[in-house]
C-alpha positions as CSV (number, residue, x, y, z in Angstrom):
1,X,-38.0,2.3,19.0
2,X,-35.8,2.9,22.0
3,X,-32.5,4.2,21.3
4,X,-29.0,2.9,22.8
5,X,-25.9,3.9,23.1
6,X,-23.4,2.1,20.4
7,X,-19.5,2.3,21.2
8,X,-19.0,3.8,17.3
9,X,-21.2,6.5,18.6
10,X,-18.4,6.7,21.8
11,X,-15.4,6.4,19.5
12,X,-16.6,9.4,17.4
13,X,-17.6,11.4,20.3
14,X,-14.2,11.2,21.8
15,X,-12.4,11.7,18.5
16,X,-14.4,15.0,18.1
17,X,-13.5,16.2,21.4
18,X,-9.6,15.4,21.0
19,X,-9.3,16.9,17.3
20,X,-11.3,19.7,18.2
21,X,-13.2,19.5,14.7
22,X,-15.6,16.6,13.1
23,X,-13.9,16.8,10.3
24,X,-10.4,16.0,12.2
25,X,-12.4,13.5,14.5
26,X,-13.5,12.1,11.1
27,X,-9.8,11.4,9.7
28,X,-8.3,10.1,12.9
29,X,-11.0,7.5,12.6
30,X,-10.6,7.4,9.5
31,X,-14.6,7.5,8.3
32,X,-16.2,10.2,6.6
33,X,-17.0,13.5,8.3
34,X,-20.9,12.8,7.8
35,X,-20.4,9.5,9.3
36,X,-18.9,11.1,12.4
37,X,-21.6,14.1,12.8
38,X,-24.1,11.4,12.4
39,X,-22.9,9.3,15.4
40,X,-22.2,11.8,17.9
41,X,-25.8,13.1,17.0
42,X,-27.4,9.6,17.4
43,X,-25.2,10.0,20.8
44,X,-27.1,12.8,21.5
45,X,-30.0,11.4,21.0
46,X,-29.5,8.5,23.2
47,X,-28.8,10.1,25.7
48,X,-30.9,13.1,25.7
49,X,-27.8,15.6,26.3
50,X,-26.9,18.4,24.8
51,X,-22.8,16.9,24.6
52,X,-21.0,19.1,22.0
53,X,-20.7,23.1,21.0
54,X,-20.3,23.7,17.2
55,X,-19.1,26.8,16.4
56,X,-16.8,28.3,13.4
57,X,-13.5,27.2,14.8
58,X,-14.4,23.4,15.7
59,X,-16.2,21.8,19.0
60,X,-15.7,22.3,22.6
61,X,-17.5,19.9,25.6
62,X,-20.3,21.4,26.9
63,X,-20.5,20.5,30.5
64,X,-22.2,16.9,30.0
65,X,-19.6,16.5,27.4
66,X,-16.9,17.2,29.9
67,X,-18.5,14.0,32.3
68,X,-18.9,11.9,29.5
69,X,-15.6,12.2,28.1
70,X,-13.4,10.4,30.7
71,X,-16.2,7.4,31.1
72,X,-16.2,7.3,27.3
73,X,-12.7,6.8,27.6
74,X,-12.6,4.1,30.3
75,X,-15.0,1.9,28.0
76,X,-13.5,2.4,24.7
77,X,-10.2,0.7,26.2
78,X,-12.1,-1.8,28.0
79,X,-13.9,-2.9,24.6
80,X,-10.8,-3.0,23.0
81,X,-9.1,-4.9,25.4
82,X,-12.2,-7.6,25.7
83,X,-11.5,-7.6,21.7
84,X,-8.0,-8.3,21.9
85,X,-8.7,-11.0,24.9
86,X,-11.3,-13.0,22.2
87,X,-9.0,-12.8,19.6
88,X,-6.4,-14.7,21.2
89,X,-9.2,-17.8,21.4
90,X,-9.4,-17.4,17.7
91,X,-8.6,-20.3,15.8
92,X,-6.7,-17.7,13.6
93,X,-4.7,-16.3,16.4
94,X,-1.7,-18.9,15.8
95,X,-2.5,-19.0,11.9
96,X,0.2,-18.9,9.1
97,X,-0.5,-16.3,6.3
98,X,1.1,-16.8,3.0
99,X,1.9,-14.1,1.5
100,X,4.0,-14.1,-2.5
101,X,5.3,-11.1,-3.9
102,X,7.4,-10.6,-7.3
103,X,10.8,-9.9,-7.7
104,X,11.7,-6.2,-7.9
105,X,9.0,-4.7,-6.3
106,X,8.1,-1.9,-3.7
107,X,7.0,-3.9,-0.8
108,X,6.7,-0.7,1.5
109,X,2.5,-1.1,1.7
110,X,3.1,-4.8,2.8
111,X,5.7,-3.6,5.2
112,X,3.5,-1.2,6.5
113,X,0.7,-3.0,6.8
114,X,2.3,-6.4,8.4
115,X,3.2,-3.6,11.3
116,X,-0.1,-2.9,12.1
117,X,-1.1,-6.8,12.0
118,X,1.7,-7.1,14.5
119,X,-0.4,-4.3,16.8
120,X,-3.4,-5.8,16.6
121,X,-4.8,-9.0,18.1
122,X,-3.8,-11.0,15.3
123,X,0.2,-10.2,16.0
124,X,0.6,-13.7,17.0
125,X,-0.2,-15.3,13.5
126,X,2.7,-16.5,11.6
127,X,3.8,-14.1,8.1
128,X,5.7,-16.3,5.6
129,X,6.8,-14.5,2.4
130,X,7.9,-16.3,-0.8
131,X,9.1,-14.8,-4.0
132,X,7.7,-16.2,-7.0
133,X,7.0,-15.2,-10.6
134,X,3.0,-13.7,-11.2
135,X,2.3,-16.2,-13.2
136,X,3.1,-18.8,-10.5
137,X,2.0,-16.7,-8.0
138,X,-2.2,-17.0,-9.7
139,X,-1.8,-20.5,-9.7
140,X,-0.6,-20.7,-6.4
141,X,-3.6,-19.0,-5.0
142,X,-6.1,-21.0,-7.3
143,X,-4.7,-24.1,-5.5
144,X,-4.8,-22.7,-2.1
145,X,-1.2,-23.0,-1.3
146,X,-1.0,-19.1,-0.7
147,X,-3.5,-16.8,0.8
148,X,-2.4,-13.3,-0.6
149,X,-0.3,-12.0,-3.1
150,X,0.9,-9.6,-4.6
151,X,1.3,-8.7,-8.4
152,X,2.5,-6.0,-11.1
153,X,-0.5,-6.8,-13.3
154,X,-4.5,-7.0,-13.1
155,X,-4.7,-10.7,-12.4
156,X,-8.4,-12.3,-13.6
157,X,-11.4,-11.6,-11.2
158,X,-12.6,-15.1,-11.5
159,X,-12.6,-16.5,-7.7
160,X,-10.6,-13.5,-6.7
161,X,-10.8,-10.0,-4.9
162,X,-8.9,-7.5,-6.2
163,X,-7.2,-4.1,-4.7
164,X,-4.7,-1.9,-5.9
165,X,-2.2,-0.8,-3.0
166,X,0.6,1.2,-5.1
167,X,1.2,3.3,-7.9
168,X,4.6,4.3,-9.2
169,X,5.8,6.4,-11.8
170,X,9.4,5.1,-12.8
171,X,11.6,7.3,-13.6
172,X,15.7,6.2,-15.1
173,X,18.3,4.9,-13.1
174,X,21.8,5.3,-14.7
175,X,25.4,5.6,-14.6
176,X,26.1,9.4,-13.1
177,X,29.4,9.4,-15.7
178,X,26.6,8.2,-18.6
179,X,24.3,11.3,-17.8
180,X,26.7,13.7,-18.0
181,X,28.1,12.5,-21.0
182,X,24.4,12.5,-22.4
183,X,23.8,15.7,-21.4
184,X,21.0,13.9,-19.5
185,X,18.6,16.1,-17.0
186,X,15.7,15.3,-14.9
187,X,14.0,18.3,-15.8
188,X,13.5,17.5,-19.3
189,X,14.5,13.7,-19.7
190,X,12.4,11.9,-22.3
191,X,12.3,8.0,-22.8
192,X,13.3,9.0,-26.5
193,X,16.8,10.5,-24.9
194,X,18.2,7.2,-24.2
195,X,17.1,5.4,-27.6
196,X,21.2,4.9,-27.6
197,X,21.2,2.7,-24.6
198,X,19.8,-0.6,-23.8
199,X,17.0,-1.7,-20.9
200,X,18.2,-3.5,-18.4
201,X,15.3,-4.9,-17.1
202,X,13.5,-7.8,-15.9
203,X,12.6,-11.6,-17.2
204,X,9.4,-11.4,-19.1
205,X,8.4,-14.7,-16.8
206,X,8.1,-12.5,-13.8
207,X,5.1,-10.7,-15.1
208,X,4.6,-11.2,-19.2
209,X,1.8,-8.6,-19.1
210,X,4.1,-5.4,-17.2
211,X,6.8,-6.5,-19.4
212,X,5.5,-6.5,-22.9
213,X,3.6,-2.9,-22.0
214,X,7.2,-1.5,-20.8
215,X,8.2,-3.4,-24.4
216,X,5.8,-1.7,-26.1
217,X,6.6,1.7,-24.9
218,X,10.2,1.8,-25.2
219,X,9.8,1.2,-28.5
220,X,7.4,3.6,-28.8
221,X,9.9,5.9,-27.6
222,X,12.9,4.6,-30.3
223,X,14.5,2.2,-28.0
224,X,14.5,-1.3,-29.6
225,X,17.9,-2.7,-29.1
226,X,18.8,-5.2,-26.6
227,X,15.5,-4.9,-25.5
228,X,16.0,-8.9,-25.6
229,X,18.5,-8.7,-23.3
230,X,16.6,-8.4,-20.1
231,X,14.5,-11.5,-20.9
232,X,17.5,-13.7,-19.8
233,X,18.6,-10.8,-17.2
234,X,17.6,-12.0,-13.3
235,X,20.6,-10.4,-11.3
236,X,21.4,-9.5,-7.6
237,X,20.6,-5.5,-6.9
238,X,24.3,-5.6,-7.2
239,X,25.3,-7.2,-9.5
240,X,23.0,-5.1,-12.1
241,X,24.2,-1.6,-10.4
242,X,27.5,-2.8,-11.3
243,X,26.2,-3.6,-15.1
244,X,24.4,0.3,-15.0
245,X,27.8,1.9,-13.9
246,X,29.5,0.5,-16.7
247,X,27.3,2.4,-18.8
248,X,25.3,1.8,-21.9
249,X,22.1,0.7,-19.9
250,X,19.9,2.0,-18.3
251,X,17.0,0.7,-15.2
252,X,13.6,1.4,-14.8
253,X,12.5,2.0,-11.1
254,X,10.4,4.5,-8.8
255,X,11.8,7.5,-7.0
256,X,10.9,5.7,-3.7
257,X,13.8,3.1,-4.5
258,X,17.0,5.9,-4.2
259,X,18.0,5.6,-1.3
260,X,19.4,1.8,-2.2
261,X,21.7,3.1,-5.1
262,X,25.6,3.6,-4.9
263,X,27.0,6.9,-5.5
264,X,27.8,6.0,-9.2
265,X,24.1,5.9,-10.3
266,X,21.7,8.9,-10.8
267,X,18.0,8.3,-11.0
268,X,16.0,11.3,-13.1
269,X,12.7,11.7,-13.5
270,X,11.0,11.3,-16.9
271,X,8.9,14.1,-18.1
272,X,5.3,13.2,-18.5
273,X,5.2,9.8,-16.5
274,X,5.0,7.9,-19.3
275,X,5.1,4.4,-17.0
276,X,3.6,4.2,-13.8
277,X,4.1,0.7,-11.9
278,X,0.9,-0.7,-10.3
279,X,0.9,-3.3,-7.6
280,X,-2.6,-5.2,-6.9
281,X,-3.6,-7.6,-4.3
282,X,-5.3,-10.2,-4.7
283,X,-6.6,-13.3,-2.5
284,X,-9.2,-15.6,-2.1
285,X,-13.1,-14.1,-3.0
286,X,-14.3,-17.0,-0.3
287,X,-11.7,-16.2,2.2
288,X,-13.2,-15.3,5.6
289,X,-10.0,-14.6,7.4
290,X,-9.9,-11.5,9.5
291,X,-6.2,-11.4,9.7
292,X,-6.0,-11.0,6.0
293,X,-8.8,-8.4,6.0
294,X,-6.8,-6.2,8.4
295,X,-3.8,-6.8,6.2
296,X,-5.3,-5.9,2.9
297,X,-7.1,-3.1,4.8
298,X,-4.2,-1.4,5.9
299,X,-2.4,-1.8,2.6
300,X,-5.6,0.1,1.1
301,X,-5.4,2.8,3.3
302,X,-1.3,2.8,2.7
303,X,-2.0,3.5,-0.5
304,X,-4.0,6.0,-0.3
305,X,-2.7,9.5,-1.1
């Protein structure tokens, strides 16, 4: 069979050349080394050239390298821009994506993510975000009146694809006066350290699964009263750092959240880990949208370590 040139073959070519390594090339592109190796060999192949030197310390042009390289280039842009010129015919190109997310959650992956959908040739469709409870959120989806959400607990598979996008460990936010008066430190904070204090958290309508494991574990840990408390509790952010620096509570939230707290809270770090937030995903299983497959793509790759 004859063997033709590909513009994957181009693209990992050119990334090879300007990372100096495959295995650089490889996570620019973000593809697998092998991947890579394999295109710019099939490259090779095509064309019957001799284009890259492997040694010990990466890859250099050989001289047919060198000539491809600009040409390579010059096309790659010019299929991206042909891309980008058929997109805009899409019957997507204008759409509206509905996107739900809980209250009191990292949205930093959907942030992310909606950046690059504003780079790509989908930055003309229409984001509008709602905040609803999980519960409300499923049933939303089920009737098609969103297309993604997002959700603090596994929702059920059935007509739905799934993804995780965040994990968090929480660690304690408090009143700074309340720590030292505890003797509280983040080197060596346990949950079973504040069994004095009550959890000021969130309604258990928000997300009943989350909330009765975070139940459960406090009281694992010794703290059972006013557990009840936050069932009824759905405050502004400053209203409940106003409740925390009075003292006697305490918060639950990840370290990525610190730089939103006044000067009278501390956050510390609990030892072990003992509750790590996840956020999934989760959108239609018959969806063919390619704006929402760029958006949940980039939210995977957000989340990756």
């Amino acid at each position: 069979m004859e063997s033709r040139v590909e513009i994957r073959h181009l693209r990992a070519f050119v990334a090879a050349v300007e990372a100096g390594s495959f295995s650089a090339g490889a996570r620019n592109l973000k593809v697998s080394q092998p991947a890579l190796s394999q295109n710019v060999a099939l490259l090779e192949q095509s064309l019957d050239r001799h284009l890259l030197d492997r040694g010990p310390c990466g890859v250099s042009p050989t001289a047919a390298g060198t000539a491809l390289l600009g040409e390579a280039r010059v096309l790659i842009r010019r299929f991206d821009r042909a891309l980008a010129m058929m997109a805009s015919f899409s019957p997507e190109a204008n759409a509206v994506l509905r996107i739900a997310v809980p209250a009191d959650i990292t949205v930093q992956p959907l942030t992310e993510a909606l950046s690059k959908l504003a780079a790509s040739p989908f930055r003309r469709t229409a984001v509008q975000i709602s905040q609803l409870p999980c519960p409300l959120q499923l049933a939303a989806l089920k009737k098609g009146e969103l297309d993604l959400t997002l959700l603090t607990e596994h929702p059920p598979e059935d007509g739905l694809d799934v993804a995780l996008v965040a994990e968090e460990p929480l660690g304690v936010l408090i009143a700074a006066e309340e720590a030292k008066r505890l003797n509280l430190h983040g080197a060596d904070l346990r949950l079973d350290n504040l069994a004095g204090l009550s959890w000021l958290g969130f309604p258990r309508s928000d997300s009943p699964a989350w909330y009765d494991h975070v139940v459960a574990v406090l009281r694992n840990h010794g703290i059972t009263t006013n557990i009840e408390v936050a069932e009824a509790t759905e405050l502004a952010p400053a209203v409940r750092f106003a409740q925390l620096s009075m003292g006697g509570r305490f918060a639950l939230t990840p370290r990525g959240r610190m730089h939103d707290f006044p000067q009278t809270l501390q956050w510390l770090p609990l030892v072990g880990e003992p509750l790590t937030r996840r956020t999934w995903t989760a959108w239609p299983s018959w969806s063919t949208r390619r704006d929402l497959g760029l958006l949940v793509a980039a939210m995977e790759m957000n989340s990756t370590p």
